[in-house]
Residue, then its C-alpha position, 0 to 999 in steps of 0.5 A: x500500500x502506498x502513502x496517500x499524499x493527498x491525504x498526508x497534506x490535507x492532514x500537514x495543512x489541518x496540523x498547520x492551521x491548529x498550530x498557527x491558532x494556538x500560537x496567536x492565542x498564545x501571543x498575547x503574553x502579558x507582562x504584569x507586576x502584582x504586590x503579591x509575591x506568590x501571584x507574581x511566582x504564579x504569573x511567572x511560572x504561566x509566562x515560563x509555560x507559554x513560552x515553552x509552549x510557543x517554541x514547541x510550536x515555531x519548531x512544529x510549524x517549521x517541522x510541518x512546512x519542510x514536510x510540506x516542501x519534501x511532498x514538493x521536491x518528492x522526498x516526503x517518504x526518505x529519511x533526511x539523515x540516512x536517505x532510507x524510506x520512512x515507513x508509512x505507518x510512522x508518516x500516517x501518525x507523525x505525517x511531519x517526521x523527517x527522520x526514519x524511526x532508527x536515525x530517530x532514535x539515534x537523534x534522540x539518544x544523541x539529545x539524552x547525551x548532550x543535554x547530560x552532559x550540559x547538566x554535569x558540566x554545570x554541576 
């Protein structure tokens, strides 16, 4: 069975539309000083979660328009990083993947690494 470009750039663009909502909602960060310190930690601790939230979404949105480019140039299936054919299982539940699920998880473990390594080094 082949993967239905179609139907995967029908779902890109739905992901891309929800993504791109969210983030304009979450735009409107304010900025608020308040005389109670545990309001002001509270207020502190959304903003932190806001802003983390909108950076997994730029890195989302930019992850989805090169899945977008990829249908395009015809390399939507092929892994970025071995040049091996994505498996469409994966590309159905994760249509904006880039990697193959091996060089994934070597990407992943790589990451497990060096954000250790950053932790002892601060220590």
């Amino acid at each position: 069975m082949s993967i239905d470009l179609h139907e995967i750039k029908l779902a890109l663009h739905a992901k891309r539309n929800e993504v791109a909502n969210r983030m304009r909602r979450l735009e409107d960060i304010t900025v608020e000083r308040v005389p109670d310190p545990i309001d002001e930690l509270e207020m502190l601790t959304e903003r932190e979660s806001t802003i983390t939230q909108l950076e997994h979404d730029s890195r989302l949105l930019r992850e989805i328009d090169a899945a977008l480019r990829r249908i395009e140039d015809g390399e939507f299936d092929r892994c970025t990083l071995c040049g091996k054919e994505i498996g469409q299982r994966r590309l159905n539940a994760v249509p904006w993947a880039t990697y193959c699920v091996a060089c994934q998880d070597e990407v992943d473990q790589s990451r497990e690494r060096e954000g250790s390594q950053l932790f002892t080094a601060n220590d």
